[in-house]
VEXGUGU-14894 format. One record per residue: residue in one letter; x, z, y of N, C-alpha, C, O in turn. Coordinates in steps of 0.05 Angstrom, whole numbers, padded with zeros to 5 digits, always signed. Example, Ala and Ser with C-alpha at 12.3 -4.5 7.8 and 13.67 -1.06 7.14 Angstrom:
a+00264+00156-00114+00246+00156-00090+00264+00156-00066+00285+00169-00066
s+00257+00142-00045+00273+00143-00021+00258+00157+00001+00268+00161+00023
! end
This chain:
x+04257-01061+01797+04234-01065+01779+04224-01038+01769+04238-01021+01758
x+04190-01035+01775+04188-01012+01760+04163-01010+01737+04140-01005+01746
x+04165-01011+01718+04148-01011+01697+04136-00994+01686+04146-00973+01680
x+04101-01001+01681+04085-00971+01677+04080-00969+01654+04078-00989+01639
x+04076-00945+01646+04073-00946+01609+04044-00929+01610+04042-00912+01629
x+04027-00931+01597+03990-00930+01596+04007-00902+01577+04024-00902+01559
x+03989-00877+01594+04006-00857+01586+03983-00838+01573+03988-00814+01570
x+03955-00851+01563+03932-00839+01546+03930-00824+01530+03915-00804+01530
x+03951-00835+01510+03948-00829+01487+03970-00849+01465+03971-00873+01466
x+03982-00835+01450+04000-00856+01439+04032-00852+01443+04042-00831+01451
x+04045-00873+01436+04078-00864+01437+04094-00871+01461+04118-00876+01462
x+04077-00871+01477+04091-00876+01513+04125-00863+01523+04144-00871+01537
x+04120-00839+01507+04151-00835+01513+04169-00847+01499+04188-00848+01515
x+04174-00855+01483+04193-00876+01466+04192-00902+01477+04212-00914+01469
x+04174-00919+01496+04177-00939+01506+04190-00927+01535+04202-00942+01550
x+04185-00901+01539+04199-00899+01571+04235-00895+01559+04251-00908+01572
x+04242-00882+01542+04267-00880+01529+04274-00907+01536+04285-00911+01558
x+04268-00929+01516+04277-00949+01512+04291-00966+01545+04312-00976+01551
x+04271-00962+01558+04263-00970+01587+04291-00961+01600+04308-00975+01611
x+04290-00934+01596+04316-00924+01617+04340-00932+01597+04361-00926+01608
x+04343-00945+01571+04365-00960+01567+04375-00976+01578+04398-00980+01585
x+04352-00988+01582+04361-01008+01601+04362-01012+01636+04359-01032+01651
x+04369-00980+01642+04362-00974+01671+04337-00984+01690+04337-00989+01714
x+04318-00984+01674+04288-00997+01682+04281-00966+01698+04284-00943+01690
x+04273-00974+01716+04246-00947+01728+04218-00949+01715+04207-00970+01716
x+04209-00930+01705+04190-00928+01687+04167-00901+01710+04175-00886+01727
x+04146-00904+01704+04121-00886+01708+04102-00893+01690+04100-00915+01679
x+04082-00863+01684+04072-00859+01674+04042-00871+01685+04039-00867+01709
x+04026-00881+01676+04001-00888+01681+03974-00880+01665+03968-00886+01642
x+03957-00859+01689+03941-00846+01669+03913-00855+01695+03889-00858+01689
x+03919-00856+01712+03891-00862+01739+03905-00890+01744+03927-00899+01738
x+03883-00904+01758+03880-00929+01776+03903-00939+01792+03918-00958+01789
x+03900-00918+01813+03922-00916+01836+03948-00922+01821+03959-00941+01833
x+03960-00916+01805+03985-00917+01786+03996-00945+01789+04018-00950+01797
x+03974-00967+01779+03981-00989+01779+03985-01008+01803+03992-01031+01802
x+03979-00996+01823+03984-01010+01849+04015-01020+01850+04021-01041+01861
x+04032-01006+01840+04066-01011+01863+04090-01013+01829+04113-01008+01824
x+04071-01020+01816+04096-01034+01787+04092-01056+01782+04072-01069+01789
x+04111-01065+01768+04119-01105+01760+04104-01107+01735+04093-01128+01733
x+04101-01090+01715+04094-01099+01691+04072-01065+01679+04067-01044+01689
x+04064-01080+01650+04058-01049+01641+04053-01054+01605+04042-01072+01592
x+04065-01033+01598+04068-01029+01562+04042-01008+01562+04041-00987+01575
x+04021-01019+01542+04000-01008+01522+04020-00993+01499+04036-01009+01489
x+04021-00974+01493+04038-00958+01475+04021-00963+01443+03997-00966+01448
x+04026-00963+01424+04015-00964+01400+04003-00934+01405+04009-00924+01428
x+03988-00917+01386+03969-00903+01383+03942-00904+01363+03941-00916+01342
x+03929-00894+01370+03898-00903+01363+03875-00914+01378+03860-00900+01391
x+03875-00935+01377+03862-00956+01398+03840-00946+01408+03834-00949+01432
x+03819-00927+01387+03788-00933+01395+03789-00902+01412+03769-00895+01425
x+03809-00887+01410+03818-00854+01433+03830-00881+01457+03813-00882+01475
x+03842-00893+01460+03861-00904+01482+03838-00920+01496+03839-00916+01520
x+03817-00937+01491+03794-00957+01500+03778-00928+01508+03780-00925+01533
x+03766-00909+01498+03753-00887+01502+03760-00869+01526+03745-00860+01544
x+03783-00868+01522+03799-00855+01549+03800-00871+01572+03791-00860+01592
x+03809-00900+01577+03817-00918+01592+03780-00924+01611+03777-00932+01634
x+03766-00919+01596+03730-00913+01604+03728-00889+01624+03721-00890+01648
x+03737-00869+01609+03726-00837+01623+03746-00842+01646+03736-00828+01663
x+03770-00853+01658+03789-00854+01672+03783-00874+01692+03796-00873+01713
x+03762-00895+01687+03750-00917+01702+03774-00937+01710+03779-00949+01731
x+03792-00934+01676+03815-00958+01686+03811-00983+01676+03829-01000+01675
x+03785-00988+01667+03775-01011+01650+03784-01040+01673+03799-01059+01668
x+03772-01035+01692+03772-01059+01708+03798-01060+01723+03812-01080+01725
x+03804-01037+01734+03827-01043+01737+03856-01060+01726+03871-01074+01741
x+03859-01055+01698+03872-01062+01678+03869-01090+01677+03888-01105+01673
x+03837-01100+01682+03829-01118+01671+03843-01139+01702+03853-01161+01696
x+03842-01133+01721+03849-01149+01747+03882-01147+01755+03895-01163+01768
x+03893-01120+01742+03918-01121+01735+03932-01141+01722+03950-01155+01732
x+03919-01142+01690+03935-01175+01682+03927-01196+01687+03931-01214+01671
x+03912-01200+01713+03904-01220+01720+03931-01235+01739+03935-01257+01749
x+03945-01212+01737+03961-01211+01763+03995-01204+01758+04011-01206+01776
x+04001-01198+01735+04027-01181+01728+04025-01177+01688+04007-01170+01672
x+04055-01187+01685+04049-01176+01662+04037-01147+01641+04034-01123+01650
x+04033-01153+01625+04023-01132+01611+04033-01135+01577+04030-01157+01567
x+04041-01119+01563+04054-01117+01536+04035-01090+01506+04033-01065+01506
x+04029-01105+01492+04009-01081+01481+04023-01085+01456+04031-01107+01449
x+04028-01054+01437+04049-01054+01419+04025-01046+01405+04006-01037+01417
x+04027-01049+01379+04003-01037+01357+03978-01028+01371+03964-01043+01384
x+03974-01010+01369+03948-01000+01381+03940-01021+01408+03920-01035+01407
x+03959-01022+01431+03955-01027+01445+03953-01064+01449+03953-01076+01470
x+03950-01078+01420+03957-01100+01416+03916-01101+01408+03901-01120+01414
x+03912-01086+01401+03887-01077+01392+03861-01085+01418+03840-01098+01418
x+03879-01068+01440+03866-01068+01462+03866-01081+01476+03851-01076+01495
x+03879-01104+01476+03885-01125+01490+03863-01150+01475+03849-01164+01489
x+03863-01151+01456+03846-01165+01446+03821-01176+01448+03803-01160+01446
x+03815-01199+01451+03783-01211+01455+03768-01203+01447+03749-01193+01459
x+03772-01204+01409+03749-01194+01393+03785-01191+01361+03806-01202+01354
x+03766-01164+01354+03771-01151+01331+03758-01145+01308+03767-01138+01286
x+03724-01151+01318+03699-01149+01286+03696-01119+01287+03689-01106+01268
x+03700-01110+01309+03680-01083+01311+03679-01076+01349+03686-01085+01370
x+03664-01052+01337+03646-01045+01364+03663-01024+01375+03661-01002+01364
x+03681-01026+01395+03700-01005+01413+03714-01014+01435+03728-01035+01434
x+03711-00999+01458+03724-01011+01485+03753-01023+01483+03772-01012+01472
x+03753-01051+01497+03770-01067+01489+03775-01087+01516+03759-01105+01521
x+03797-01080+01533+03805-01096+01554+03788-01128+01550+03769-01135+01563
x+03801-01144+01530+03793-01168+01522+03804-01190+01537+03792-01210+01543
x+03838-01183+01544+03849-01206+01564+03863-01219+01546+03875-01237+01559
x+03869-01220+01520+03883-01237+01510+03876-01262+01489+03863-01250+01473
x+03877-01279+01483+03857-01300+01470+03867-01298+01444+03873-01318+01430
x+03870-01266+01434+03876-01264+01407+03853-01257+01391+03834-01248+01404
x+03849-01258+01357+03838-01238+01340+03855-01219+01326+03877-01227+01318
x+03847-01190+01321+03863-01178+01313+03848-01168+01289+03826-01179+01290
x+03849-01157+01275+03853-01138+01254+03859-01107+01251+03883-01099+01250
x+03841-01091+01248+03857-01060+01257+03864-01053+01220+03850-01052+01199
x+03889-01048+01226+03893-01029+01195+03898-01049+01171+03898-01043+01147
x+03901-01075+01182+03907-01094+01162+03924-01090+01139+03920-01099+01117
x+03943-01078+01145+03960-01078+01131+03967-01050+01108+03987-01044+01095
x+03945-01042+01111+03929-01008+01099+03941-00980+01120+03946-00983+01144
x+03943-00956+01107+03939-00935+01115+03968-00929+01121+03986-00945+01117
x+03970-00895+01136+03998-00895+01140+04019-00894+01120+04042-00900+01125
x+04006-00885+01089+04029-00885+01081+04036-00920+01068+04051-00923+01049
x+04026-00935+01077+04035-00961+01067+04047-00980+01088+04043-01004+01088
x+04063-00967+01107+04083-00966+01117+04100-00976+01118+04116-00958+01112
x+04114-00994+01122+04139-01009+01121+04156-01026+01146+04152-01032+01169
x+04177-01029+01129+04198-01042+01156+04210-01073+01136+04217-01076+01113
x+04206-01092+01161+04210-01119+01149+04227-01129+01178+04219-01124+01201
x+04248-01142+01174+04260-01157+01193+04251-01181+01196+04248-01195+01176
x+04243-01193+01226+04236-01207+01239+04262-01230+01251+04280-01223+01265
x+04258-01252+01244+04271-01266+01269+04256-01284+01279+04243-01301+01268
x+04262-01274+01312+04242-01285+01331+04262-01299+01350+04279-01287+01363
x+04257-01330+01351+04273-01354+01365+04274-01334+01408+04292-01331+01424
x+04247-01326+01407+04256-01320+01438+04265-01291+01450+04262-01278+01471
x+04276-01287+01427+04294-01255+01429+04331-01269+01427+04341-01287+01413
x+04341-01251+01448+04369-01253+01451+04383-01258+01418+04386-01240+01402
x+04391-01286+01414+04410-01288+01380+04384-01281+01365+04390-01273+01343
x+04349-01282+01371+04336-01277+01348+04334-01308+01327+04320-01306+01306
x+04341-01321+01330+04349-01340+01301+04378-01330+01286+04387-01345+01268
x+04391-01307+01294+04411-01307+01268+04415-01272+01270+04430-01260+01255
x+04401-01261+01289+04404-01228+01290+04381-01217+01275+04381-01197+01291
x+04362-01211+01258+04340-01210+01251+04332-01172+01268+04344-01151+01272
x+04307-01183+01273+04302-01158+01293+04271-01136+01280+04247-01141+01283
x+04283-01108+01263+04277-01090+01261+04246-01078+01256+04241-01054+01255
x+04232-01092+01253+04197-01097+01259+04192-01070+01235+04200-01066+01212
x+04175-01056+01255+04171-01027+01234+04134-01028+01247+04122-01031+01268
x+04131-01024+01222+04098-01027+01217+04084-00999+01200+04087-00992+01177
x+04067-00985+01226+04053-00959+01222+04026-00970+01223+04019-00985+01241
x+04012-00965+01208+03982-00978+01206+03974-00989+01219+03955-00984+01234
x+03989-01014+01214+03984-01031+01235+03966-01055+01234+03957-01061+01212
x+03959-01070+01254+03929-01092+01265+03946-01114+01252+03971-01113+01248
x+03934-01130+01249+03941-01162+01227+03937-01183+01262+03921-01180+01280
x+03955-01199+01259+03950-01222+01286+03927-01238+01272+03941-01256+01263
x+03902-01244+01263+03889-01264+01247+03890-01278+01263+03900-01297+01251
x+03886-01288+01293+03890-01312+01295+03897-01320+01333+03892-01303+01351
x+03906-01339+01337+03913-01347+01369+03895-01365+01376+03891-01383+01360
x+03879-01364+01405+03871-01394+01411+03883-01395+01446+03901-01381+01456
x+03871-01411+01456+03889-01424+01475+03902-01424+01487+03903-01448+01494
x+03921-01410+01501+03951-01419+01503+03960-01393+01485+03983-01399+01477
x+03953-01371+01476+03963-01360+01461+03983-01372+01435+03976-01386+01416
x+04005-01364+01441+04030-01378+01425+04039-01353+01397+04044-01331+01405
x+04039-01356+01373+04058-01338+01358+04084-01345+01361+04095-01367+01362
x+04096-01317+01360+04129-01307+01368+04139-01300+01342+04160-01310+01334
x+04126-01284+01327+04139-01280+01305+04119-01278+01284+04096-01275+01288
x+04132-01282+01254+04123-01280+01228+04132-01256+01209+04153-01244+01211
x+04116-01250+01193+04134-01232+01167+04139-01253+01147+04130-01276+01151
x+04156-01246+01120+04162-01269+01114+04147-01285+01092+04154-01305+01081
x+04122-01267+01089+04101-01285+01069+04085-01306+01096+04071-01325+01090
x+04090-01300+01124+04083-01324+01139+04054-01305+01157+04038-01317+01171
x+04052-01278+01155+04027-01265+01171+04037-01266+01198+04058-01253+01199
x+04032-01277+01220+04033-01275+01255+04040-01237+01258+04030-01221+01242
x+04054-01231+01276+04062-01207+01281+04063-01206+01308+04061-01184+01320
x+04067-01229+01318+04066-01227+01350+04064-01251+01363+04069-01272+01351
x+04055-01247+01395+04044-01277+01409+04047-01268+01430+04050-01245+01437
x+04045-01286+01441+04049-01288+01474+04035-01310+01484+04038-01332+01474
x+04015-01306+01510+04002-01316+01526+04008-01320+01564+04007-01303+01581
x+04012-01336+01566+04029-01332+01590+04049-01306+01596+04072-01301+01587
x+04036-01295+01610+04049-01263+01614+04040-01243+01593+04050-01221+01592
x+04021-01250+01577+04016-01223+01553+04024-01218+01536+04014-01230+01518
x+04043-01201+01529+04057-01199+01510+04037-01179+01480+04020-01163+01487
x+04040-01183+01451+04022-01168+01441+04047-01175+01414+04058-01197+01411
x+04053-01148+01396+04071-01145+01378+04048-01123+01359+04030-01108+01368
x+04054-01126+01337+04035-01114+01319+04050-01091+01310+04038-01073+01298
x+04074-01089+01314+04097-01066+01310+04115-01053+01326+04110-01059+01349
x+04129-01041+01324+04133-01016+01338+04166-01026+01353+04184-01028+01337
x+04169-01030+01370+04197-01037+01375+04211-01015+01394+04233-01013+01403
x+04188-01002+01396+04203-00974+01418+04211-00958+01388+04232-00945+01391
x+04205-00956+01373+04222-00941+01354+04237-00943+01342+04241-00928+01323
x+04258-00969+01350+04282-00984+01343+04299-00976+01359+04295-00966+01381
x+04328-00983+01344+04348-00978+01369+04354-01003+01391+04371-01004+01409
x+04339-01021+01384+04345-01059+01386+04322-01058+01422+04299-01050+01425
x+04334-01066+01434+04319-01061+01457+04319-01097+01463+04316-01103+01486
x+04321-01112+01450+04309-01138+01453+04288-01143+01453+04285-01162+01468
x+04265-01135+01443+04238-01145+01452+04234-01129+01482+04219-01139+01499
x+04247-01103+01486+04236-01098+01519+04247-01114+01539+04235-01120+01560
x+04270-01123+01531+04286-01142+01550+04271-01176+01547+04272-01193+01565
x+04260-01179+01525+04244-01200+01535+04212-01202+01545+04199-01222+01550
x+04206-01176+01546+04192-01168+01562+04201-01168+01597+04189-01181+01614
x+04217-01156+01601+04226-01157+01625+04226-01191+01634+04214-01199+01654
x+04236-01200+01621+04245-01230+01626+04220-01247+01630+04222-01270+01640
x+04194-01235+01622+04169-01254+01627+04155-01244+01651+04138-01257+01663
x+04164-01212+01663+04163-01198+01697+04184-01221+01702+04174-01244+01701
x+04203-01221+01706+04221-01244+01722+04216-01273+01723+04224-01287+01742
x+04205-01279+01705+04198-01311+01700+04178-01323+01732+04170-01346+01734
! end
């Protein structure tokens, strides 16, 4: 299995770390051609409206877009952004996921925080609580059709969903030591 990480702009090397924990083959994806010969691909958190901007000047718009037509795809903060249908503003935006998002919901960087998550389809996530670290990060406002929420914080805000193969987390899990959300990532490439 070899998995591509959208290598734009953003924290791509911390999801390739994570990756080779788990003896995953990882490449970098910055052109078209890239995505021809991998199983899956991680949107890295960042700053969405540089990562949609770039993903333009690179002419990976459509590509991307016929990619998850076809193979999973996983967008962590920023990249949860980009995945998105509609967000209530004007910036290039894949638009494959039947989510709304929120940029910055949750305020600026220094309002910052770490809240544990337990998420039923993570390995023991009903009694392991799993690490959810939040850098100015996008609000899930809302899911529509088959878009499923995965996880909550514990006043009850959506943090993550999943749509068939699309994975979208509002927080940072490559900056954990907990490599359960990449492994159930992996597990929706295998499904």
């Amino acid at each position: 299995m070899k998995i591509g990480i959208l290598a734009l702009q953003g924290a791509f090397s911390e999801h390739i770390h994570m990756l080779r924990q788990l003896d995953v083959e990882t490449v970098e994806v910055r052109l078209p051609e890239t995505l021809e010969d991998i199983d899956g691909l991680i949107i890295p958190g960042g700053e969405s409206t540089t990562i949609g901007k770039l993903a333009v000047m690179y002419q990976l718009m459509d590509p991307l877009r016929q990619f998850a037509s076809e193979r999973p795809i996983w967008g962590t903060c920023a990249g949860m952004i980009f995945m998105a249908k509609a967000i209530g503003m004007d910036q290039p935006l894949l638009g494959i996921m039947d989510i709304m998002v929120e940029r910055n919901a949750f305020g600026r960087q220094k309002d910052s925080f770490k809240e544990n998550l337990y998420v039923s389809a993570l390995i023991n996530g009903d009694s392991i609580p799993f690490p959810g670290i939040f850098i100015r990060s996008p609000k899930l406002v809302q899911t529509k059709g088959r878009a499923v929420i995965l996880a909550h914080l514990a006043d009850g805000s959506p943090v993550a969903a999943v749509e068939d193969t699309l994975l979208a987390t509002a927080f940072h899990p490559e900056l954990t030591h907990d490599t359960r959300f990449h492994q159930y990532f992996l597990s929706l490439i295998q499904s």
